[in-house]
C-alpha positions in Angstrom: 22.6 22.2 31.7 20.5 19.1 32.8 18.1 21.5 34.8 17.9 24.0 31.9 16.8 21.1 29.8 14.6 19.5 31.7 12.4 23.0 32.6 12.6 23.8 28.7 10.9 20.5 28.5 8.6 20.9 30.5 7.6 24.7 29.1 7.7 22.9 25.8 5.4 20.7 27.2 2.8 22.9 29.1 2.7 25.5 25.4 2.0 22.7 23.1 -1.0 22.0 25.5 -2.2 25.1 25.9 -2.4 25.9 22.4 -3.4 22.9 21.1 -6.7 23.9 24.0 -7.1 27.0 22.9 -7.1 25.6 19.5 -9.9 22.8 20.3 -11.9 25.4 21.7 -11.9 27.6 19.0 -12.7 24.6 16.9 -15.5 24.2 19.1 -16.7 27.5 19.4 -16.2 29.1 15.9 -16.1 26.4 13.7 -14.3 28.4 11.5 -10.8 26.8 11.7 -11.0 23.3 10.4 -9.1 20.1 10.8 -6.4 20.9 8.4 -5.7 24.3 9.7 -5.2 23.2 13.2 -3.0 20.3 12.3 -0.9 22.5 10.3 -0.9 25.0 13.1 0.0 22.5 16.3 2.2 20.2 14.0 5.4 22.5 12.8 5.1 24.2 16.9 5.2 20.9 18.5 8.0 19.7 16.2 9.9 23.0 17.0 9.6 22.6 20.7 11.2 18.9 21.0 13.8 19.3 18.2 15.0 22.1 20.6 14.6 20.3 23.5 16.4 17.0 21.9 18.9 19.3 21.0 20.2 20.5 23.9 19.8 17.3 25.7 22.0 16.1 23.1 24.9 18.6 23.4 24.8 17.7 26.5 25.6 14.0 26.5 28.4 14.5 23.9 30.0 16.3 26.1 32.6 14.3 28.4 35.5 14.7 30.8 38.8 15.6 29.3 42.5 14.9 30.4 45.1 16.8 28.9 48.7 16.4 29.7 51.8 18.0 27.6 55.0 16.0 28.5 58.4 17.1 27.6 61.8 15.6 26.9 64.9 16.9 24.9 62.7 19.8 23.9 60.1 18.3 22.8 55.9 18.3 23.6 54.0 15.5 23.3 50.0 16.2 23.9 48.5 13.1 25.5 44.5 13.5 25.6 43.0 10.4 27.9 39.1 10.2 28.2 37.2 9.0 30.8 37.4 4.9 31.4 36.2 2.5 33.6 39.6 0.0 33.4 42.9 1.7 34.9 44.4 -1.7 32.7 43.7 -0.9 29.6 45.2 3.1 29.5 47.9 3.3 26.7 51.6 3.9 28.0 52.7 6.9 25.8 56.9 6.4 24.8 58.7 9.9 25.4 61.6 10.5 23.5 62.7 6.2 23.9 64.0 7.3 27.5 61.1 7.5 29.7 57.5 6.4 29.7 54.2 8.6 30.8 50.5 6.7 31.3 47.2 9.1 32.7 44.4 7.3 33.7 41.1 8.7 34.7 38.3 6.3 36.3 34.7 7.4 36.4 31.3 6.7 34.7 29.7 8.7 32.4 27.3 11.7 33.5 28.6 11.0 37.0 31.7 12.7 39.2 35.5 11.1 38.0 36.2 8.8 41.0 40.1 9.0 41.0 43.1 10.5 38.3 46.4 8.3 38.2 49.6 9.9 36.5 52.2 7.5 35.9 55.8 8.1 34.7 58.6 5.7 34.0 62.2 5.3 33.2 62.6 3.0 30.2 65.1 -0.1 30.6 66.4 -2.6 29.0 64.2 -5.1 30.3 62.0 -3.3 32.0 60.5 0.1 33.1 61.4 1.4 36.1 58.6 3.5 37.9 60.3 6.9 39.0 56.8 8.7 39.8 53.0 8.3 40.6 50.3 11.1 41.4 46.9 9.9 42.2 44.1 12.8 42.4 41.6 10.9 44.7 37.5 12.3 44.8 36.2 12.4 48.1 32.4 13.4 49.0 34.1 16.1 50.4 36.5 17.0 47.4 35.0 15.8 44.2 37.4 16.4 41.0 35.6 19.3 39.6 35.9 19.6 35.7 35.4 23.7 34.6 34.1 24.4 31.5 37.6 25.2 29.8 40.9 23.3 30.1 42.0 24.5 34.1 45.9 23.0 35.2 44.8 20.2 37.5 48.3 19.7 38.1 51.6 21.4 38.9 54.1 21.9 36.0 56.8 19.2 37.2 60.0 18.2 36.8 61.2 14.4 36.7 65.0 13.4 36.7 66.0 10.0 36.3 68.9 7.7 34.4 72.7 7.6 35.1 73.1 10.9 34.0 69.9 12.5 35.6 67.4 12.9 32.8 64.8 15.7 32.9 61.3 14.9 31.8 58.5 17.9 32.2 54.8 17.3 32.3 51.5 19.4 33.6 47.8 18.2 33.1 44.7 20.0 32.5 41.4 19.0 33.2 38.4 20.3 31.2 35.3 19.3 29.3 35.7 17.6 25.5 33.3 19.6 23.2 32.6 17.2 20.5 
């Protein structure tokens, strides 16, 4: 999207001139067109060209990284969206049905590949959580975490038992781009 918008820049770029030339020249040449006739050519073209170009430049910034996980427990989904961050700290812990505990964090900058993905799941306590499972999705120069246009399972659908009496917590992530 970033090359399309770029080389529709520049085309957007290289028209305005050229008309606006062939303009001067007939200004030059015929001295029929005036002043106001030109402006009023050029002005509503040239406008045209970089609202379209600011345009698509702008869809694509709005567009960012998306981590969607669907937890279950006792029969029921919980949809937990997490965006892109740059603190693994400050990623809410999402409470699943008061007996467990489920945190996704995704680390990265924006416009740039997501350095790592961290799924955490707990067993709540009295006192404390207990950690019962961690998945870490780590980029590599060889393996960057490659988000598809539409939401693509990043994860398997997985089963979590915990507790005296063996507890059964579901979850599966999806990865995918956040059309805002």
């Amino acid at each position: 999207m970033r090359t399309f918008t770029s080389i529709f820049s520049v085309f957007s770029i290289t028209l305005a001139t050229l008309f606006t030339t062939q303009q001067l020249s007939n200004l030059k040449m015929n001295k029929k067109l005036n002043a106001n006739k030109f402006v009023s050519l050029i002005l509503p073209i040239s406008c045209l060209l970089t609202g379209l170009t600011i345009s698509t430049s702008q869809a694509h910034a709005t567009n960012a990284p998306l981590l969607r996980c669907e937890v279950t427990y006792a029969g029921t989904t919980q949809q937990i969206d997490t965006q892109l961050s740059n603190d693994p700290y400050t990623a809410q812990i999402h409470d699943i049905g008061g007996r467990f505990s489920f945190k996704a964090v995704m680390i990265g900058e924006p416009n740039k590949p997501i350095h790592y993905i961290k799924l955490y799941a707990y067993l709540q306590g009295r006192d404390f959580d207990i950690p019962i499972h961690q998945a870490t999705y780590q980029a590599t120069r060889q393996a960057p975490i490659r988000v598809a246009k539409t939401m693509r399972a990043l994860t398997p659908f997985n089963h979590l038992y915990a507790g005296e009496v063996e507890r059964e917590m579901q979850y599966q992530c999806y990865l995918g781009w956040d059309k805002k």
